[in-house]
C-alpha positions as YAML, in Angstrom:
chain: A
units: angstrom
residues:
- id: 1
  name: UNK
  ca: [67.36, 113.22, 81.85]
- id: 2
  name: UNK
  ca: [67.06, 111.01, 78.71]
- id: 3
  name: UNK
  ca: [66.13, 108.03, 80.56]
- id: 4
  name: UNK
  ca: [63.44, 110.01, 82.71]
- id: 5
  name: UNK
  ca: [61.97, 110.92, 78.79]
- id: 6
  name: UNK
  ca: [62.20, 107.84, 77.95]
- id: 7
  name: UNK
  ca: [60.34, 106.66, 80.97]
- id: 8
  name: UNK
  ca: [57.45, 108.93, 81.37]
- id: 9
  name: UNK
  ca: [57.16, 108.17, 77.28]
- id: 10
  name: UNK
  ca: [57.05, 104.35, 77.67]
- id: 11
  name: UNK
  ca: [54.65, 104.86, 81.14]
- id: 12
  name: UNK
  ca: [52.51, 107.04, 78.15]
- id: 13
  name: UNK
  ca: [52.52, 104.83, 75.93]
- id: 14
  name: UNK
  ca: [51.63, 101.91, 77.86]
- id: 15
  name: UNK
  ca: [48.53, 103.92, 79.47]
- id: 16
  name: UNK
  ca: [47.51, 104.97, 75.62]
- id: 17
  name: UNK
  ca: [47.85, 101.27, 74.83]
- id: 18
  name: UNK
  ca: [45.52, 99.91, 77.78]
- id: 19
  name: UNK
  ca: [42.91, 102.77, 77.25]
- id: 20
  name: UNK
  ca: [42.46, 101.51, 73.59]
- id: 21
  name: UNK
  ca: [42.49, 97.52, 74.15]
- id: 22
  name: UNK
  ca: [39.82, 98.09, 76.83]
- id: 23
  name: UNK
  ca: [37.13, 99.83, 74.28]
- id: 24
  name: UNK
  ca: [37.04, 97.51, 71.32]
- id: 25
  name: UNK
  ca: [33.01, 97.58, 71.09]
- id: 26
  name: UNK
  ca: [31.58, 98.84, 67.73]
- id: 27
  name: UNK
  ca: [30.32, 102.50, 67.51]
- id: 28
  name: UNK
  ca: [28.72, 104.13, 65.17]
- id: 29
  name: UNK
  ca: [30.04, 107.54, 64.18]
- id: 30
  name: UNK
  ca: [28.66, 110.57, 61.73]
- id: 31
  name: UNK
  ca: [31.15, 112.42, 60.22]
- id: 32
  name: UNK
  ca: [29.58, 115.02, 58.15]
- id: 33
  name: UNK
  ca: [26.95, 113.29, 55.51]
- id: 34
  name: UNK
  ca: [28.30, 109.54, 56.22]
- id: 35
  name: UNK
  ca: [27.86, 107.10, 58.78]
- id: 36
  name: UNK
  ca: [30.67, 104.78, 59.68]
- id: 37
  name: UNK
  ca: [30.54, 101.82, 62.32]
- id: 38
  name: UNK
  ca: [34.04, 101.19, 63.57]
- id: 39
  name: UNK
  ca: [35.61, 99.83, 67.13]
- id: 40
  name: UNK
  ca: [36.35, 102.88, 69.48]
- id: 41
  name: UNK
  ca: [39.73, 101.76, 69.94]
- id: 42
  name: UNK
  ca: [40.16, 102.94, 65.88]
- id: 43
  name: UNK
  ca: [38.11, 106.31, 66.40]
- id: 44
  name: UNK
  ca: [40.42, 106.66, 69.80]
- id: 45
  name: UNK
  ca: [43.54, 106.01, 67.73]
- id: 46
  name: UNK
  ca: [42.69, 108.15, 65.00]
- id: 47
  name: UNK
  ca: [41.84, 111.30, 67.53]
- id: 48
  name: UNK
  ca: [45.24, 110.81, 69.16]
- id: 49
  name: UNK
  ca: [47.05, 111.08, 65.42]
- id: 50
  name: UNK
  ca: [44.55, 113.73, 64.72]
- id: 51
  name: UNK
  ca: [45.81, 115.71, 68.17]
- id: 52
  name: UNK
  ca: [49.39, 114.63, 68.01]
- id: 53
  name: UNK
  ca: [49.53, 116.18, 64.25]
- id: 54
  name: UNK
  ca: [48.03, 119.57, 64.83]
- id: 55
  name: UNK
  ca: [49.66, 119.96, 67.97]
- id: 56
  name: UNK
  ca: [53.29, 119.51, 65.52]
- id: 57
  name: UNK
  ca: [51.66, 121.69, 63.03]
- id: 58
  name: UNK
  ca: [50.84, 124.57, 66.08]
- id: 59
  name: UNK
  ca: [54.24, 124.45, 67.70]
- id: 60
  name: UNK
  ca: [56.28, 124.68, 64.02]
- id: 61
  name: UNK
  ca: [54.19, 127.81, 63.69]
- id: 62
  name: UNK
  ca: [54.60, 129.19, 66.82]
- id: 63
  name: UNK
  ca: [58.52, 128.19, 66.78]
- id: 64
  name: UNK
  ca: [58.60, 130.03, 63.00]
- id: 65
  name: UNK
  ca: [56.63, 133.30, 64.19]
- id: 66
  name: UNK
  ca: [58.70, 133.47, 67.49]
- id: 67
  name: UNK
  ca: [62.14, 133.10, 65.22]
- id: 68
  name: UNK
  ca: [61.09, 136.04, 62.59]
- id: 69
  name: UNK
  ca: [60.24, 138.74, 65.15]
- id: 70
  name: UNK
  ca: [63.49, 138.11, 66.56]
...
């Protein structure tokens, strides 16, 4: 079962990695009173940290609550 993990993770990966070599053209971006120009592959990278982290954060809650009421 690791090596299927490891697989699908690596297939993942690879997939992430194509997506964000294809869109290297500038865009420019507002976020709340600034205005920053920046490839999309950064602003694509950044969401996917920004996702990957709260979706830890969720799940350690979640995992915490579920533990307690038990």
């Amino acid at each position: 079962m690791t090596k299927f993990k490891a697989v699908v993770l690596a297939v993942v990966g690879l997939l992430v990695l194509i997506v964000i070599v294809q869109n290297t053209a500038a865009v420019e971006t507002k976020l709340l009173f600034i205005s920053v120009t920046m490839p999309r592959a950064v602003l694509l990278f950044g969401t996917l940290l920004i996702g990957f982290a709260l979706g830890v954060l969720t799940a350690g809650r979640i995992s915490r609550k579920s533990k307690r009421s038990k």
